[in-house]
C-alpha positions in Angstrom: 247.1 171.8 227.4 248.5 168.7 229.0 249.6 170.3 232.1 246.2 172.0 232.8 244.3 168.5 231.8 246.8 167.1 234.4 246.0 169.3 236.8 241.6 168.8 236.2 242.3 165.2 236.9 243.6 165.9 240.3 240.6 168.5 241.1 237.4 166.7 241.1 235.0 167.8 239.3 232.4 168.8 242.2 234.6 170.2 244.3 235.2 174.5 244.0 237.9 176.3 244.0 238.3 180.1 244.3 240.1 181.8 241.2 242.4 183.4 243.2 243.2 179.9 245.7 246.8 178.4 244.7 247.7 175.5 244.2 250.3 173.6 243.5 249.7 171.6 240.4 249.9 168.1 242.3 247.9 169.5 244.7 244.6 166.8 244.7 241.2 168.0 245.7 238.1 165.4 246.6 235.0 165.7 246.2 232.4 168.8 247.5 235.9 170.2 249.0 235.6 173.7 249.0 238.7 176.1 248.8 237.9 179.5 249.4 239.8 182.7 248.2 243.4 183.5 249.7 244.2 180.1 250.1 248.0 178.8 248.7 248.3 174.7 249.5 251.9 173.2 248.4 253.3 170.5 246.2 251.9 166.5 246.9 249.2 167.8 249.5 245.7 166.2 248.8 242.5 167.4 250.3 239.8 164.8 250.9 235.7 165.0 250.4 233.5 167.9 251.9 236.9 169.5 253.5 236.6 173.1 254.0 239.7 175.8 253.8 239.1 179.6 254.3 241.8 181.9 253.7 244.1 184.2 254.4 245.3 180.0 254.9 248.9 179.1 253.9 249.8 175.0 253.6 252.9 173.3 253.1 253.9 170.6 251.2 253.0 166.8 251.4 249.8 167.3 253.9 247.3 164.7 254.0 243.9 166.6 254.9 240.9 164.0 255.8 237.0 164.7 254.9 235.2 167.1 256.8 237.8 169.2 258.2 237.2 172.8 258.6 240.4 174.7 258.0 240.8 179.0 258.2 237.2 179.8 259.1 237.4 183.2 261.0 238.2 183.1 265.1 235.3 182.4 267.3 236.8 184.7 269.9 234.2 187.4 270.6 237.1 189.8 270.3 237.3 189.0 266.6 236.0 192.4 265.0 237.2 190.7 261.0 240.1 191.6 259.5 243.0 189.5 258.1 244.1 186.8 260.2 246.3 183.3 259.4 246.5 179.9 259.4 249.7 178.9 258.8 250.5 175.0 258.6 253.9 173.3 257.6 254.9 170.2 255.6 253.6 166.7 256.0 251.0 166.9 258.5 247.9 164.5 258.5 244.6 166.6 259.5 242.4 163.6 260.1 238.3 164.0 259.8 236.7 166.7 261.4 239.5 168.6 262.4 239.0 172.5 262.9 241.7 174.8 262.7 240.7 178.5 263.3 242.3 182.0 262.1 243.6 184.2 264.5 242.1 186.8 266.3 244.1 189.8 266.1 244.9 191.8 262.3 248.0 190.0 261.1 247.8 187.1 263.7 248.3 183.4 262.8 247.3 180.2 264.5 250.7 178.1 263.2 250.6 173.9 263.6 254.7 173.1 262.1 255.8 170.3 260.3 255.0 166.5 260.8 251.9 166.4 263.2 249.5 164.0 263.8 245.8 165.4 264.5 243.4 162.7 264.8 239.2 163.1 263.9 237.1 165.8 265.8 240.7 167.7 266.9 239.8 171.7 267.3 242.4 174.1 267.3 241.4 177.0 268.2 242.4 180.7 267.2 246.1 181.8 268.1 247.1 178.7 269.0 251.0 177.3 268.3 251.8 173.4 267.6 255.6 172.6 266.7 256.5 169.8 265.1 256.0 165.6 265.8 252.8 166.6 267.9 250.2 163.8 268.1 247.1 164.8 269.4 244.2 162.2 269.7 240.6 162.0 268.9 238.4 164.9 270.6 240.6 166.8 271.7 240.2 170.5 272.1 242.8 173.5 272.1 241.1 176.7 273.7 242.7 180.3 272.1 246.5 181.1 272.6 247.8 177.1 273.6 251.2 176.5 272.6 252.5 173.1 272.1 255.8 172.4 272.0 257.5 169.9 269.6 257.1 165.5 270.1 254.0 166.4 273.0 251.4 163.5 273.0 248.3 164.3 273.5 245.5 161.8 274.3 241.7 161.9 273.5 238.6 163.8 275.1 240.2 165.9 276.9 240.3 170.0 276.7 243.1 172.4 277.3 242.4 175.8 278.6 243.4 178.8 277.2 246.8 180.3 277.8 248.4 176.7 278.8 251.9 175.7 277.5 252.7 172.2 276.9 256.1 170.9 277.0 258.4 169.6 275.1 258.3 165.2 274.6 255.5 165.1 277.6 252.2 163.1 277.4 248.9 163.8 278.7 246.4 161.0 279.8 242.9 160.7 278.1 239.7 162.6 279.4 242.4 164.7 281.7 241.1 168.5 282.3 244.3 170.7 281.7 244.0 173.7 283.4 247.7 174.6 283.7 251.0 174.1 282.3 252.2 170.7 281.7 256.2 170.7 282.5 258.3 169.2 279.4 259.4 165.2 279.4 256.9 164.1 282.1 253.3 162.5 281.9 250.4 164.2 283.1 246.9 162.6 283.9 244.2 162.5 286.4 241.2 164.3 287.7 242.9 167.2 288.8 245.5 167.0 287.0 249.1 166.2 288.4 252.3 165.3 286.5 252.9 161.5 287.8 256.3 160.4 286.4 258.9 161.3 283.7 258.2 160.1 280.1 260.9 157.7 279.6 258.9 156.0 276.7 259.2 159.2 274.9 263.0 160.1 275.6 264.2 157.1 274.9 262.3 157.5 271.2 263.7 160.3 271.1 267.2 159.1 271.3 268.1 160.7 274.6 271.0 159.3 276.1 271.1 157.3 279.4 273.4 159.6 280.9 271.3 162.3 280.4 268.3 160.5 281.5 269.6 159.8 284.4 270.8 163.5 285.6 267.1 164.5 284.3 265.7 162.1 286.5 267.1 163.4 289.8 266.1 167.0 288.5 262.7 165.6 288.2 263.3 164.2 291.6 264.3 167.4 293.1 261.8 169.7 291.5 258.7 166.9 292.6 260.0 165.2 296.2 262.3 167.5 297.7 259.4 168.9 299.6 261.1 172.2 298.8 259.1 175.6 298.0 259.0 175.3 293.9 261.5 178.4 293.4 263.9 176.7 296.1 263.9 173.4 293.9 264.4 175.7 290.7 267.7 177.1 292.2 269.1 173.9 293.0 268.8 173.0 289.3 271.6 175.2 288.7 273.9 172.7 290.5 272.8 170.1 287.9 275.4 169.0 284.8 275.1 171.4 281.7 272.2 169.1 279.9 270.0 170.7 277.5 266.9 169.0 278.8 267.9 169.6 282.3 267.8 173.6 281.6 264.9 173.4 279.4 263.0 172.0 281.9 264.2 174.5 284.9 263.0 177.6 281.8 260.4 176.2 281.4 259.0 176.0 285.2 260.5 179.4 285.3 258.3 180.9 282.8 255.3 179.7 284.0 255.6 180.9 287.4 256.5 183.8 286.6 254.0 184.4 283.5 251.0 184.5 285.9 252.0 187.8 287.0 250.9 189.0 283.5 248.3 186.7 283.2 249.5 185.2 279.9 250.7 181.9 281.6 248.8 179.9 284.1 251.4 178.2 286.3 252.8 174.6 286.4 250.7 171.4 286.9 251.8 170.2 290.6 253.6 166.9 291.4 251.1 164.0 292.6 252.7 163.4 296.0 253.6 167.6 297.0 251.6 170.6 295.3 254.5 172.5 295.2 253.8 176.1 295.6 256.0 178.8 293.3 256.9 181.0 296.3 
């Protein structure tokens, strides 16, 4: 009887919770929060007033999720016919107020946000999206369907990202930037159109990259942005570069993009500010 007075204390009494939801018995539940069926939420996560999570919705452990947000509610892709579709979320996340994260679209689809992000008030994330892990994404920001963001991306405010885009690895994107394309890992994007305008070095060095390595990515950046060279042309030279990690990862990912918009499931690389370098 302890355990399940325990475990009252930490729902509050307003709030309603499906009979079939599970929860951890740590998990803590504010007021008017409502916690619909097919939901599972970890050990140490707390849910705060009026928040909203629909299932099929799987949460990790140690997640802080603010008032208002909107969690699991069904896709608004027209293509949505029902069905069951996922939100998936990791460990330790903070979902700050007003945050929407939709279900996928397709039967046994998931939009998936990993472990340790940071989404700040009014952030929508919408259905079939991917965010890694260390991702801080600022107030009023919206994810269209099927944007993947890779892992340590900062992402200012009041700004949207189409659908389809992929954004790299450690870059940073400007507030109130439109981002129509791809935005290339380690370098900082902003500007109305958008163009990538420098490497990230803030970021890299957080990140604990080495100076060595920063170095050899920098003339990589150099030759991919300045050598006034047809993008594929700078691409090749790459291979000439040392064996670095973020060096190749950069040259994939440029790659990729390119050669995704034959397909139509990628949308092609951001240009440079000073050469829109062309992929062919």
């Amino acid at each position: 009887m302890a355990g399940v007075a325990m475990l009252m204390t930490r729902i509050h009494p307003t709030a309603v919770v499906h009979p079939s939801a599970e929860l951890d018995p740590t998990v803590q539940i504010g007021p008017y929060a409502i916690i619909g069926e097919n939901v599972k939420i970890g050990a140490g996560t707390t849910v705060g007033a009026h928040a909203i999570i629909e299932g099929p919705t799987i949460i990790g452990v140690g997640n802080q999720i603010f008032p208002g947000a909107a969690i699991g509610l069904e896709s608004q892709d027209l293509k949505y016919k029902g069905g069951e579709t996922w939100v998936k979320i990791g460990d330790y996340n903070r979902i700050r107020e007003y945050v929407t994260i939709n279900r996928a679209t397709g039967i046994g689809e998931a939009t998936t946000i990993g472990d340790r992000n940071l989404l700040m008030a009014y952030v929508h994330v919408a259905h079939n999206c991917t965010i890694e892990d260390n991702v801080k994404i600022a107030n009023a920001t919206s994810l269209a369907g099927d944007v993947y963001v890779e892992s340590e991306a900062v992402i200012s405010g009041v700004l949207g990202i189409h659908q389809f885009v992929r954004v790299g690895r450690l870059s940073m994107i400007g507030g109130m930037t439109r981002i129509q394309r791809d935005v290339p890992p380690f370098t900082i994007v902003e500007g109305t159109p958008a163009r990538v305008r420098a490497l990230n070095f803030v970021g890299l060095e957080r990140a604990g990259y080495a100076a060595e390595e920063m170095a050899i990515l920098k003339k990589a950046f150099r030759t991919v942005y300045y050598s006034h060279k047809t993008l594929n042309q700078a691409l090749d030279d790459l291979d000439l570069f040392p064996n670095y990690e973020s060096v190749q990862h950069l040259q994939r990912f440029l790659r990729l993009s390119i050669d995704g918009k034959k397909d139509n499931n990628r949308r092609g690389p951001i240009p440079g500010k000073s050469v829109d370098n062309k992929s062919d």
